[in-house]
C-alpha positions as CSV (number, residue, x, y, z in Angstrom):
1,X,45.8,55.9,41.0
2,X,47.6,55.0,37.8
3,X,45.6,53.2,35.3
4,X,47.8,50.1,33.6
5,X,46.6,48.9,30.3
6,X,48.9,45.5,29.2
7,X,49.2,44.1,26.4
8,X,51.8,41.4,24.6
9,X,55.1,42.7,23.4
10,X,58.2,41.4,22.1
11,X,60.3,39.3,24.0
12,X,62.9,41.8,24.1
13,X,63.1,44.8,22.5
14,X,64.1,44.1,19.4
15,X,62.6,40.8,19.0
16,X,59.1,40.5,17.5
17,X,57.2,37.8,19.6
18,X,53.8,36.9,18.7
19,X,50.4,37.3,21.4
20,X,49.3,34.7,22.8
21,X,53.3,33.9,24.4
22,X,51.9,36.5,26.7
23,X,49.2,37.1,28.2
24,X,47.9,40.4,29.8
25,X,47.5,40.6,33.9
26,X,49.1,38.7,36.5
27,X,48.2,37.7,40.0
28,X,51.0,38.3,43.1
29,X,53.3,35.6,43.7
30,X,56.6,34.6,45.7
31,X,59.5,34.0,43.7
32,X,61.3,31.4,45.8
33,X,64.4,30.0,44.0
34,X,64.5,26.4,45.5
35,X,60.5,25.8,46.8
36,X,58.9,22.7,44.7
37,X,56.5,23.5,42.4
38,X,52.8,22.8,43.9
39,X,49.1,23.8,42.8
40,X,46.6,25.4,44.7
41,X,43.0,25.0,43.5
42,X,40.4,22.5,44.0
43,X,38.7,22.5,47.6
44,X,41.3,25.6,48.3
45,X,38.9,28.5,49.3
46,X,42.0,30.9,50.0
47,X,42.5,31.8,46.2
48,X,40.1,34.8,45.4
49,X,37.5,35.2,42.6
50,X,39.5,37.4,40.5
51,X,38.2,41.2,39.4
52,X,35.0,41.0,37.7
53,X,34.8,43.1,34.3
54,X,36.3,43.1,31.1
55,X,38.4,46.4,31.5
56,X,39.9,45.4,35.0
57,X,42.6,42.5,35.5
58,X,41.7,39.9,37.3
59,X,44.6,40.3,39.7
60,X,47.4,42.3,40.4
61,X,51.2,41.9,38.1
62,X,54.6,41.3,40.0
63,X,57.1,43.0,37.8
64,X,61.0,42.1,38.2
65,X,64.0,43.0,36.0
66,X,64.4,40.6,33.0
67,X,65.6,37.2,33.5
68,X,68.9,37.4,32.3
69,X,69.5,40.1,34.2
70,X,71.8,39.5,37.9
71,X,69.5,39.2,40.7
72,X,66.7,38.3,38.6
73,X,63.9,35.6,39.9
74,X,64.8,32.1,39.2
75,X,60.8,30.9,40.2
76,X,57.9,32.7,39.9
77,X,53.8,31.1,39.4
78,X,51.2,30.7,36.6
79,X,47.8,31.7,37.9
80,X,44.2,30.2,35.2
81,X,41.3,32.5,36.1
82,X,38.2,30.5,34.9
83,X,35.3,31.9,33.3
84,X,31.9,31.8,31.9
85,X,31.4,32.7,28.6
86,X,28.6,35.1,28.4
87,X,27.7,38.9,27.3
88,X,25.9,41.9,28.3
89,X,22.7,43.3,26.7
90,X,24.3,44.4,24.1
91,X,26.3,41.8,22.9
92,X,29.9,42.8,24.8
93,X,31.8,40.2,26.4
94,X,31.6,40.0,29.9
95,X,34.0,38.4,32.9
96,X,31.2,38.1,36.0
97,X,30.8,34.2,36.5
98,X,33.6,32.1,38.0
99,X,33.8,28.5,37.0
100,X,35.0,25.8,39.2
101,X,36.0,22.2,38.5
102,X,37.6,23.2,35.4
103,X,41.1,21.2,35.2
104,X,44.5,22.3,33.3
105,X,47.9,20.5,33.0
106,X,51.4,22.1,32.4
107,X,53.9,21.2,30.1
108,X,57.3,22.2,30.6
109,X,59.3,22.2,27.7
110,X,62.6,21.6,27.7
111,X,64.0,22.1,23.9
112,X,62.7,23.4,20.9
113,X,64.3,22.1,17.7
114,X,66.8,20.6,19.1
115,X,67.9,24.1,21.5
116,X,67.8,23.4,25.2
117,X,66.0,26.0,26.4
118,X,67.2,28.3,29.2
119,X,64.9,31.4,30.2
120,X,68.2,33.6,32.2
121,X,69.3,33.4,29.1
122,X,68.8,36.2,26.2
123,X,69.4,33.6,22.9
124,X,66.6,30.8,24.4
125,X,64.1,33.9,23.7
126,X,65.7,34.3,20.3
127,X,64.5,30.3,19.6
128,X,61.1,30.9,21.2
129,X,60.1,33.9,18.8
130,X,61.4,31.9,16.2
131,X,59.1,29.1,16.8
132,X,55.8,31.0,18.1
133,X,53.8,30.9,14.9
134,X,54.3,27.0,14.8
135,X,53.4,27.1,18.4
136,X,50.1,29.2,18.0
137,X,49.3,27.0,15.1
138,X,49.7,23.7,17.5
139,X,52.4,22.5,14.7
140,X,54.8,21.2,17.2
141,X,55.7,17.3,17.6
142,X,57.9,15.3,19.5
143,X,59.7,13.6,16.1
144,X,60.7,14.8,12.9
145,X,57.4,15.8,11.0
146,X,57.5,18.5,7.7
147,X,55.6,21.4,8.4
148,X,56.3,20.8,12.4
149,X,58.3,22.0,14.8
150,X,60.2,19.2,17.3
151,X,60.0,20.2,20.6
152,X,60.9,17.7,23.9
153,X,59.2,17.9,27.0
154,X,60.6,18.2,30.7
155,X,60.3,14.9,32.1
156,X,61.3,15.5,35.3
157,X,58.4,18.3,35.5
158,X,55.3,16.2,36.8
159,X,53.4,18.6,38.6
160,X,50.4,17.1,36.8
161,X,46.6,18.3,36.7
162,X,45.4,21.4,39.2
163,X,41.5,22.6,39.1
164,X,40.0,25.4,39.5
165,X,38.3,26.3,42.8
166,X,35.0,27.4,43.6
167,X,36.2,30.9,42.6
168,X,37.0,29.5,39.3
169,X,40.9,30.3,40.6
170,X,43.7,27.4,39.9
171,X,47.6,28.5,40.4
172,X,50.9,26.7,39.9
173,X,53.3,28.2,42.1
174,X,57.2,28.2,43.0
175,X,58.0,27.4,38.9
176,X,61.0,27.2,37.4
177,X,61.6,29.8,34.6
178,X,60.4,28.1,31.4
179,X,58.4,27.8,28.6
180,X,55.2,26.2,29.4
181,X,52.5,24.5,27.5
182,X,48.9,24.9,29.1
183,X,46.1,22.7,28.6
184,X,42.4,22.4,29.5
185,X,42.5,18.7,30.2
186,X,38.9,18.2,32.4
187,X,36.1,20.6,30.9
188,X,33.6,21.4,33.7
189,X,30.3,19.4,33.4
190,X,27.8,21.5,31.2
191,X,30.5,23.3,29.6
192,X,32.3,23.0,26.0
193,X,36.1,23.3,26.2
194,X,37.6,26.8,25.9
195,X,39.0,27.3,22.2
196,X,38.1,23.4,21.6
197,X,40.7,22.5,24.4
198,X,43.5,23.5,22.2
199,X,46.6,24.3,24.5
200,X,48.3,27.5,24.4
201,X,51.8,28.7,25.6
202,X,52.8,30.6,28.2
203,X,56.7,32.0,29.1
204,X,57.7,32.2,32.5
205,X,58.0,35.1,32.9
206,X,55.5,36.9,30.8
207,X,57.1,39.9,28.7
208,X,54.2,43.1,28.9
209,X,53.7,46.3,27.1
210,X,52.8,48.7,30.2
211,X,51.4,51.7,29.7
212,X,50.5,54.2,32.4
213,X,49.2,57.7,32.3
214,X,50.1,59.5,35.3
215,X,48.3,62.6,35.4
216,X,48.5,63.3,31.5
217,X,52.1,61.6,31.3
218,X,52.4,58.5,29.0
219,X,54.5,56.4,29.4
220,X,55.1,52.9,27.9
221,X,57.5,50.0,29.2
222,X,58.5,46.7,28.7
223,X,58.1,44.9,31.5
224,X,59.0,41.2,33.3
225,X,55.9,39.7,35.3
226,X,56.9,36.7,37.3
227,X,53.3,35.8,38.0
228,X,51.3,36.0,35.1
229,X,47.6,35.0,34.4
230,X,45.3,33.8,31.8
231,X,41.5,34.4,31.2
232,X,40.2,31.4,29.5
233,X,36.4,31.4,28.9
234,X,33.8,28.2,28.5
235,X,30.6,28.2,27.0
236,X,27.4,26.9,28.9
237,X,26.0,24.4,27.1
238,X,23.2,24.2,29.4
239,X,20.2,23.3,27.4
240,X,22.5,23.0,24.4
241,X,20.9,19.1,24.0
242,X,17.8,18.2,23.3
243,X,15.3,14.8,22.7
244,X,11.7,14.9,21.4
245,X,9.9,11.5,20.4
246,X,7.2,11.2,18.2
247,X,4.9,9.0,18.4
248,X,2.8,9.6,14.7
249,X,3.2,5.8,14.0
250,X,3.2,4.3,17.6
251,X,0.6,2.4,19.4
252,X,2.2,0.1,21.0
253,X,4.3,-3.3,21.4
254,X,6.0,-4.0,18.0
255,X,5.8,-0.8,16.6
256,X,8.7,2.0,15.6
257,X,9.1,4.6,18.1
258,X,10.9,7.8,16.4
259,X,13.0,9.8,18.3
260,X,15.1,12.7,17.6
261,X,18.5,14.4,18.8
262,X,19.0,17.9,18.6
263,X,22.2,19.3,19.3
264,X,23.8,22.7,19.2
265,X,27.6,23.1,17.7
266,X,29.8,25.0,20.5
267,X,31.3,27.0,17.7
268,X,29.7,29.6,15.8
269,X,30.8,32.2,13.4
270,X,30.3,35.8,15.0
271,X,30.8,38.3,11.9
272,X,31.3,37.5,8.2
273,X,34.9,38.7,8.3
274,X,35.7,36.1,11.6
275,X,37.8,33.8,10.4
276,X,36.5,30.3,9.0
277,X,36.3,27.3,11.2
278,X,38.1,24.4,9.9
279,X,37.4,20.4,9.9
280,X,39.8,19.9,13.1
281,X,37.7,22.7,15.2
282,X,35.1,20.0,15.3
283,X,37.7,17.6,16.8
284,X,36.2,14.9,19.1
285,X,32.5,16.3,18.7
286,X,30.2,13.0,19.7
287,X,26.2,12.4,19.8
288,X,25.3,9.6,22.5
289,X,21.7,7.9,22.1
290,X,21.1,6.1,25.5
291,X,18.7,3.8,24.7
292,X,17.1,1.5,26.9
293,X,18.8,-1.8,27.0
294,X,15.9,-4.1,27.4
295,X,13.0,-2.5,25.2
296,X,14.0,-2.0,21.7
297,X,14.4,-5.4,19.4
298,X,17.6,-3.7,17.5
299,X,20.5,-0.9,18.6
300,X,22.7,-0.8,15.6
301,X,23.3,1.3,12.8
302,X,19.9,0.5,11.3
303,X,18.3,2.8,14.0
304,X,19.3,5.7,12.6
305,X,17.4,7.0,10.5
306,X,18.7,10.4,9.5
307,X,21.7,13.3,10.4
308,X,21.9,16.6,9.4
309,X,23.5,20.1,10.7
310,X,21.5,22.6,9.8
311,X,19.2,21.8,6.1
312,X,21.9,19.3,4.8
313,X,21.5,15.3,5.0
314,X,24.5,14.0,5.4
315,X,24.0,10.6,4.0
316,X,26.8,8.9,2.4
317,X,27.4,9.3,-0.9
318,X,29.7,7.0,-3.4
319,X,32.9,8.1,-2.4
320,X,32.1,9.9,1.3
321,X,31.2,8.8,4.7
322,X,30.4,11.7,7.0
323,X,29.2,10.1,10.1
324,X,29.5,6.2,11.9
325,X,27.8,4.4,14.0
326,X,29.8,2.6,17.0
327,X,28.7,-0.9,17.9
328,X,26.3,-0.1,20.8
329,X,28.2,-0.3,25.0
330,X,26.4,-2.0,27.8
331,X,26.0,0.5,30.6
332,X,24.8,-1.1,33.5
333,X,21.9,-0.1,35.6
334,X,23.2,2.5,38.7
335,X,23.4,0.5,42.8
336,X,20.6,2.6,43.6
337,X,18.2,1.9,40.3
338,X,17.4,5.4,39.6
339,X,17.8,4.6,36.4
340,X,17.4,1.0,34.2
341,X,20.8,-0.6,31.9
342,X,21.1,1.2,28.7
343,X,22.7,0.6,25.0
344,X,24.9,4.0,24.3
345,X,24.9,4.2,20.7
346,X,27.8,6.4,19.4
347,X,27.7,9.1,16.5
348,X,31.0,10.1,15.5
349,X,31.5,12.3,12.7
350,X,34.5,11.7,9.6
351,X,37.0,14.3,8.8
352,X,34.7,14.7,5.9
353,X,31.8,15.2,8.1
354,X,33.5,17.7,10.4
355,X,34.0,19.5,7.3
356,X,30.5,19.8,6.4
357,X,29.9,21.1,10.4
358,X,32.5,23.7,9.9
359,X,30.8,24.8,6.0
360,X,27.6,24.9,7.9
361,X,28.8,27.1,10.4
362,X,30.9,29.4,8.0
363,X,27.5,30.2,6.1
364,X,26.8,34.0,5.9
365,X,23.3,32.9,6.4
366,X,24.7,31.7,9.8
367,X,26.9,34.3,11.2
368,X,25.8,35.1,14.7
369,X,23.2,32.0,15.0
370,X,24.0,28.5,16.6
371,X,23.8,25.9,14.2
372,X,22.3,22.5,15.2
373,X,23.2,18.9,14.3
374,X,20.0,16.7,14.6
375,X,20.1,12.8,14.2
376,X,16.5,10.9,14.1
377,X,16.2,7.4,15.2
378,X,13.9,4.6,14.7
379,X,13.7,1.6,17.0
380,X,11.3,-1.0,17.1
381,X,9.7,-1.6,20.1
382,X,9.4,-5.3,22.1
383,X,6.4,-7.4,22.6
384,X,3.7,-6.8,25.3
385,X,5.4,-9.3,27.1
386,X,8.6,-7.2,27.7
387,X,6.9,-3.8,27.9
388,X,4.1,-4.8,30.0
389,X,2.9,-1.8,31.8
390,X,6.2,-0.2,32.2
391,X,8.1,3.3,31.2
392,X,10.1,3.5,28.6
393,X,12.7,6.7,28.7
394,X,15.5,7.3,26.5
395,X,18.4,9.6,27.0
396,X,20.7,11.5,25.0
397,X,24.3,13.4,25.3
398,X,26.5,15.2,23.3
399,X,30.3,15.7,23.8
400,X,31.4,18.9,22.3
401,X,34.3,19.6,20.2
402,X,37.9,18.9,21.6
403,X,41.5,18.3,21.5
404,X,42.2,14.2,21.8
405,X,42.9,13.7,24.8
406,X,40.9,16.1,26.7
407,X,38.7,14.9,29.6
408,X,35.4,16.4,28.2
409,X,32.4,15.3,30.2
410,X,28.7,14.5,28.3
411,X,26.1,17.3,28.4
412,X,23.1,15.2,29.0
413,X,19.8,16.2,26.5
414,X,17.4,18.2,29.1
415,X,14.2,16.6,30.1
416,X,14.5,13.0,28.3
417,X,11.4,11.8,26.7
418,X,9.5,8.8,28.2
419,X,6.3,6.7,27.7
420,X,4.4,5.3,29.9
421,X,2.3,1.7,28.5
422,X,-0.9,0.3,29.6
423,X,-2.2,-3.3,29.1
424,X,-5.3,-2.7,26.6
425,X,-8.1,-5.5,25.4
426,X,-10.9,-5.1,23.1
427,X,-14.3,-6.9,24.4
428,X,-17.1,-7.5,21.8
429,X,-20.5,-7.6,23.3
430,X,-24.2,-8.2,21.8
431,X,-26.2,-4.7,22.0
432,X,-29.4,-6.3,22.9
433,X,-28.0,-7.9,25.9
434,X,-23.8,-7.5,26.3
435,X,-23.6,-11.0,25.5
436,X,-20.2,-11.1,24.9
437,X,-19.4,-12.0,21.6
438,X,-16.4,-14.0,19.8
439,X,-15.2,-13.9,16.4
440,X,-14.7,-10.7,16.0
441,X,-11.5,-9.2,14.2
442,X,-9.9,-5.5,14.9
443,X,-7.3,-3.0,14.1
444,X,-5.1,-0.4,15.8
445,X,-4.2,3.3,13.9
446,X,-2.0,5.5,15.1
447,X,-3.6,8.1,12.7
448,X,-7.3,8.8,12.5
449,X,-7.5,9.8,9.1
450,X,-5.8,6.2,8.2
451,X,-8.2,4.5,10.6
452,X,-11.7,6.6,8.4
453,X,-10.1,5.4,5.4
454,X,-10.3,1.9,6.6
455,X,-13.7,1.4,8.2
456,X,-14.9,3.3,4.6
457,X,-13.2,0.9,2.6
458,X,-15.0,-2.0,4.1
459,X,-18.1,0.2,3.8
460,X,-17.5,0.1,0.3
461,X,-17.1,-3.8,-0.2
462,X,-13.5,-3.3,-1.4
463,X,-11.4,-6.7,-0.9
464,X,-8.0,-7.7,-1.6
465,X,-4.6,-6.0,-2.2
466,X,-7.2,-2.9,-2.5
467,X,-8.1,-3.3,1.3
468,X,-4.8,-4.8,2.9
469,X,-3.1,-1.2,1.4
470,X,-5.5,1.3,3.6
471,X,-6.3,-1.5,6.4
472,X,-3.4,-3.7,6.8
473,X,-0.5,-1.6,5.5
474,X,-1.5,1.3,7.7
475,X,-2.7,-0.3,10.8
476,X,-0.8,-0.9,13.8
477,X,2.2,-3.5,12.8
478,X,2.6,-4.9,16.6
479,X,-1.3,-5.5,16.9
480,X,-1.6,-6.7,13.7
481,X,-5.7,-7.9,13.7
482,X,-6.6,-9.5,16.9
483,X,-9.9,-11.5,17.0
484,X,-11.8,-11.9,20.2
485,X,-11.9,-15.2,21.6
486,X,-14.7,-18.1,21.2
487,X,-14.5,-19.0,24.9
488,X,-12.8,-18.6,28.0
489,X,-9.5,-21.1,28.6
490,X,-7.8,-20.1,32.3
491,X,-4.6,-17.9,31.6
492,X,-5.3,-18.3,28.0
493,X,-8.2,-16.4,27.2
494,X,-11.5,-14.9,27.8
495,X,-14.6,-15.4,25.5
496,X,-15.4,-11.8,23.8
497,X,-11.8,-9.8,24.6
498,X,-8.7,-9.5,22.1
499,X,-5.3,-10.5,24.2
500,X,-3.7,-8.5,26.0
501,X,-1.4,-5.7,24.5
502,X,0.6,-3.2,25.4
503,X,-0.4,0.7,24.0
504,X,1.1,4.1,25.2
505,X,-0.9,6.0,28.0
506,X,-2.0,9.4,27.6
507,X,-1.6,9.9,23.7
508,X,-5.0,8.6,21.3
509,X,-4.8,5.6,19.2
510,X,-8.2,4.6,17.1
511,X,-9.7,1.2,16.6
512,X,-11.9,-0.6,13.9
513,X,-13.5,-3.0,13.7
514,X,-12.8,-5.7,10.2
515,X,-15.1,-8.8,10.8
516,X,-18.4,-8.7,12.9
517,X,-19.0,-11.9,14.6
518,X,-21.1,-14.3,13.0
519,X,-25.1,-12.9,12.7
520,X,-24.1,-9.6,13.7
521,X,-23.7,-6.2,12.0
522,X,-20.1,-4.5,11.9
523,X,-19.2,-1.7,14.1
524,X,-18.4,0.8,11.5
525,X,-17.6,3.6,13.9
526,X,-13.6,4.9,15.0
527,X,-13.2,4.1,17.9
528,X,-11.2,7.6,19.7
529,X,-8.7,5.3,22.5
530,X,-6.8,8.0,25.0
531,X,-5.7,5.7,27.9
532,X,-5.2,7.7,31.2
533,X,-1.5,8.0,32.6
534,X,-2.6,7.0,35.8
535,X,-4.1,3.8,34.3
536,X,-2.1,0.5,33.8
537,X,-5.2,-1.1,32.4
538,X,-8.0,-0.6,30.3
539,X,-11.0,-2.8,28.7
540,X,-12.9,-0.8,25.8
541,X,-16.0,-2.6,24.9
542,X,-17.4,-2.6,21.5
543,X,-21.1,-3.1,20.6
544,X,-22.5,-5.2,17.8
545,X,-26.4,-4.7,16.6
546,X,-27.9,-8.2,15.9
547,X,-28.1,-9.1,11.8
548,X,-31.6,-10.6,10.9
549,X,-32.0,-14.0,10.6
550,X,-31.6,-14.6,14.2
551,X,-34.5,-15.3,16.9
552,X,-35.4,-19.2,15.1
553,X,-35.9,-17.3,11.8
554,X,-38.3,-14.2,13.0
555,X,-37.5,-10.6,11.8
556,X,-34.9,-8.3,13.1
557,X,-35.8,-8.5,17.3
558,X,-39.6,-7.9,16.7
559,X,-42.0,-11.0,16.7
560,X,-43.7,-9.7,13.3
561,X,-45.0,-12.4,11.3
562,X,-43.8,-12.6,7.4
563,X,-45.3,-13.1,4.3
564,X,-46.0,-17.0,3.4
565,X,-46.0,-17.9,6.9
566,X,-48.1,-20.9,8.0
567,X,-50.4,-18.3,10.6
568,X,-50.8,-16.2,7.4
569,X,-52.2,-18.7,5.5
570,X,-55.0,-19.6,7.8
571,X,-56.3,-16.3,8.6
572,X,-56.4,-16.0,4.7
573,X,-58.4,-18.6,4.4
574,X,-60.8,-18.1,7.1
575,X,-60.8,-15.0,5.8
576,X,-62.0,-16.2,2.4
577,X,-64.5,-18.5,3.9
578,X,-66.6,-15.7,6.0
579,X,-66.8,-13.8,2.9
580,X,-68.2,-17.1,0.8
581,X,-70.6,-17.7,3.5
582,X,-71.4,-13.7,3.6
583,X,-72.3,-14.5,0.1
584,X,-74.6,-17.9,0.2
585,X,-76.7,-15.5,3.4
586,X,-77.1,-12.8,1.4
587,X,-78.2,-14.8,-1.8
588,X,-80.7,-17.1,-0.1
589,X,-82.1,-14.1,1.8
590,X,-82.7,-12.3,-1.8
591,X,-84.2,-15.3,-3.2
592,X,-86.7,-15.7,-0.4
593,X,-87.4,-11.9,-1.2
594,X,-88.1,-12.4,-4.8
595,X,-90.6,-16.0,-4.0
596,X,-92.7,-13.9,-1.4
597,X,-92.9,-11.0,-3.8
598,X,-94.2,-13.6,-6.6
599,X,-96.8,-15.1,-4.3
């Protein structure tokens, strides 16, 4: 069997017409002169996956004489063979994976600078080899623009979108002869555009370079293919999107919550001597935070709190903007409540931000490796009130780079971040017998360092400014310093617990205590909180040792008597009196001694 190798050539002879007006392969089609055009694809199962490998064509060529030639085809079919753009182990493309759902549109057009174009005839080709470098470049337009090339559509050629089927196959059969303009205009979910969605030409028919080596006899031909095809590839951006949340500075209601987008550009550089990416590569690139709608207090630009691609902040400068924040859409909550109503705050990058994607990208240091674009958020959480014991998951896309106009659907960010919240209360209780205790004031860290420095400050007697800066300033913003109550008032309060508030589950958050109720001694221990997931409540009590003074005045718990006390004072004094009466005995015994000696 002959081997065919293809290749673009010029439109005739003697004509040099630039590559991608052709394109190599073809599939077999009918060449009926008067059928409407019509598009097979979609649910179509009769189109078949096309030859797998880079070396083989994906299907087979039908080769005529040239158009202008008598007898030649008037009709003939375009055929988009869709693929995944992957490699081998060792780094060489690859054509293996069909991709479905992936839609294009044809353009017919019908003049180019004015020149009505007519394919049966040899000077319309003249016009089109002209015009191909413009046409490459994308420099056409319908008016008079410098620099452009004015070209007019067919607008009685409305054959309008076909997809490709689940063989990744889409064709466009029964065409009139013509120059057509091909577009990716619906990118398959979870896939970037091919080339960005920038459209391409194709003539009807194709003009191929053939050669064939027929048993060591090469031989090279131009030929006409009536049904030619196209290879377009799209890159999996499957796990392209990411969202972590970090919760350093979070314990609960009224706090920030920081979260963070990381996204991967769909273009990258793959040797230093690739051409450079331009600003208009980047076209239409979007980042989507999908915030919940009922949980943070603000979803404008004041959220966001940083964006970079790569090592470089792209904060605005005097005279540059590189990014802006959208005003943030209502999406509703889904029928079926599988998910809650959500704020969709919209990152869209300048023409002077796009640049900086493309310098990032065209960085030696970067040749061969994705480059990511991260954006970090801060919200500020609700009260307890509104976040109760519930979930709180936010959600992220990213729409990659595109021509305007294409229909490019969101990669969502894999495995959205969520936290769960528990209603938590502090109860104060008497170590000798959990009396429960008001009076007493606390704060919640996020940080157990912040919450040693605390408790040690108060160890140390420091007041003032000095104490609001490692107790106040670093403490938990939401809880502020809850003190437990004095009694117990129905739905109001109970004596010896904080009120309630709401703290993440299944992270730790430390507690200390500031004031000890009256006549006790302060807790000075941190207090290590981790609040189970399964848990949607959770009570941590707090002991206080008794101070002295209480007990009607005795000493600290034990009935010891003091020093001066009225008991003292009279065993003193009996003592004193038993000795002064040992005395008086013992004298009036000597004296007796002395007068019976005398005698």
């Amino acid at each position: 069997m002959n081997k065919f190798t293809k290749q673009c050539v010029a439109a005739v002879a003697s004509l040099a017409m630039a590559g991608t007006l052709c394109v190599a392969g073809a599939v077999v089609a009918g060449s009926s002169a008067w059928a409407t055009p019509s598009v097979v694809g979609g649910d179509d199962t009769t189109l078949a996956k096309g030859q797998i490998g880079v070396a083989v064509d994906s299907g087979t060529a039908n080769y005529k004489t040239a158009p202008w030639n008598t007898g030649a085809p008037t009709s003939g079919s375009i055929t988009i063979y869709k693929w995944k753009n992957e490699t081998d182990k060792t780094g060489n493309q690859k054509k293996a994976t069909p991709v479905a759902g992936a839609g294009f549109t044809l353009k017919k057009i019908k003049s180019i600078g004015g020149t009505e174009l007519k394919l049966n005839e040899y000077t319309s080709w003249s016009t089109i080899t002209k015009n191909v470098e413009k046409l490459n470049a994308g420099a056409i337009s319908t008016t008079d623009e410098t620099g452009k090339v004015k070209v007019a559509y067919d607008d009685t050629f409305t054959l309008g979108e076909g997809k490709t089927n689940k063989n990744g196959v889409v064709q466009f059969k029964d065409l009139p002869l013509g120059l057509y303009q091909v577009q990716e205009t619906t990118v398959p979910s979870g896939y970037s555009a091919a080339d960005g969605g920038k459209a391409f030409y194709m003539t009807l028919p194709a003009i191929e370079k053939v050669t064939t080596n027929n048993v060591g006899a090469v031989k090279t031909e131009t030929k006409y293919n009536y049904a030619p095809f196209v290879d377009p590839k799209n890159t999996d951006q499957s796990g392209s999107v990411t969202k972590t949340q970090n919760l350093t500075h979070t314990v609960g209601a009224g706090d920030t919550i920081e979260y963070t987008i990381k996204a991967k550009l769909d273009k990258s550089k793959a040797a230093k001597n690739s051409p450079d990416f331009k600003e208009d590569d980047f076209q239409g690139y979007t980042i989507f935070d999908l915030a919940p709608s009922e949980y943070f207090d603000k979803y404008d630009s004041s959220v966001v709190a940083e964006v970079k691609v790569g090592e470089t902040d792209l904060k605005a400068t005097q005279d540059k903007t590189y990014y802006t924040v959208g005003a943030a859409e209502d999406v509703a909550a889904p029928a079926d409540k599988s998910d809650v109503a959500r704020k969709k705050i919209k990152i869209e990058f300048t023409a002077d931000g796009r640049a900086k994607l493309a310098e990032e990208v065209n960085k030696d240091a970067n040749v061969g490796k994705a480059v990511y674009v991260t954006v970090r958020f801060k919200f500020t959480l609700k009260d307890s009130a509104t976040l109760k014991t519930d979930k709180v998951t936010n959600k992220a896309s990213v729409i990659p780079s595109h021509v305007p106009g294409t229909n490019v659907p969101e990669i969502p960010a894999d495995t959205p971040p969520s936290t769960d919240f528990a209603t938590f209360k502090i109860k104060k209780v008497s170590s000798k017998d959990q009396t429960a205790l008001g009076g007493a004031k606390f704060r919640l860290f996020a940080v157990q360092a912040d919450a040693t420095a605390c408790t040690n400050a108060i160890k140390a007697g420091t007041t003032g400014e000095d104490l609001d800066k490692v107790c106040k300033n670093k403490s938990s913003v939401g809880f502020g310093e809850k003190t437990t109550a004095t009694e117990t008032k129905e739905n109001v309060s109970t004596l010896g617990e904080t009120e309630a508030y709401s703290v993440k589950r299944g992270t730790a958050f430390y507690v200390v205590e500031t004031e000890a109720p009256a006549g006790y001694i302060r807790n000075p221990d941190v207090h290590s909180v981790t609040v189970e997931a399964a848990k949607t409540e959770y009570t941590l009590p707090v002991e206080n040792v008794p101070g002295p003074g209480l007990e009607g005045g005795k000493s600290w718990l034990f009935n010891l008597p003091k020093t001066g006390a009225a008991g003292v004072i009279i065993f003193a004094l009996a003592g004193v009196c038993l000795v002064c009466f040992g005395i008086f005995v013992f004298m009036r015994n000597r004296k007796k001694d002395e007068e019976q000696q005398a005698a």
